[in-house]
N, C-alpha and C positions, 0 to 999 in steps of 0.2 A: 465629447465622449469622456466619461470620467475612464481611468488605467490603476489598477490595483495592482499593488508592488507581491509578486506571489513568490519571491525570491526568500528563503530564509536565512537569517543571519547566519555566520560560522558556527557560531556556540551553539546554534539551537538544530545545524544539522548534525542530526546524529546518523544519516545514511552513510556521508563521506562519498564514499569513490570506489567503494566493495560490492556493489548490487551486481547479479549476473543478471536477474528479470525482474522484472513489477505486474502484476495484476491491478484492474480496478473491480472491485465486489460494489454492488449495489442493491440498497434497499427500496427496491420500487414501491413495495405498499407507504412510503411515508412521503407527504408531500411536502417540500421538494424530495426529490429520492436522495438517501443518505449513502456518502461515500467513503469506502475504506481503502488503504493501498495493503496490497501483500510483495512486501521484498524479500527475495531470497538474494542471500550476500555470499562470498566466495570462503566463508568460512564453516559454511554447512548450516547457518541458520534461517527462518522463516519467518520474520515479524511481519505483524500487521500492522499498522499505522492508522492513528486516525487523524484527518487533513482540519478538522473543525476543535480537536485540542490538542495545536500546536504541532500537529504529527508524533503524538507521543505514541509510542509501542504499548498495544491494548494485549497485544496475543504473542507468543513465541515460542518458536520452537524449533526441534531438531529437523521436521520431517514433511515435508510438503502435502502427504496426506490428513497429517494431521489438522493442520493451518485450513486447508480446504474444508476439511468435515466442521471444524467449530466455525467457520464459516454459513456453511449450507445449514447447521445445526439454529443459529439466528436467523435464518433466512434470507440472505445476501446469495446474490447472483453474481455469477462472473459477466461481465461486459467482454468483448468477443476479442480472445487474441493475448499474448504478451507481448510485453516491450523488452527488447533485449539489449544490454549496457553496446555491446559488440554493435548492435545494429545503427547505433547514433554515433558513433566515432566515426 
């Protein structure tokens, strides 16, 4: 079985150790379905990320409404649930 190192180097995490939750959004009409992360971080921001360039911040903002709505607005689904930083310590 091949293993893919999905770990990111120091430099190229830009999350750090600030996240309160993460969403996975998904785009099921594209095959394979396309996946975005939404982090909200303990300093009141809302980025999204995308996992296929490099996790680079596509979207951001102050407001979790917002993050959601230009979400739904492309057509991405939320996958069921958050992950909470609190919940894996």
């Amino acid at each position: 079985m091949n293993l893919s190192n999905t770990t990111l180097p120091q430099e190229l995490n830009q999350v750090k150790n600030n996240w309160i939750f993460t969403e996975v959004w998904i785009d099921a009409m594209l095959t394979p379905p396309y996946l975005l992360l939404l982090l909200a971080n303990n300093e009141g921001k809302y980025n999204i990320y995308d996992p296929a360039k490099n996790y680079e911040i596509i979207f951001s903002t102050d407001n979790y409404d917002t993050a959601k709505t230009w979400l739904l607005e492309d057509e991405y689904e939320p996958l069921e649930g958050k992950l909470f930083l609190e919940e894996l310590l």
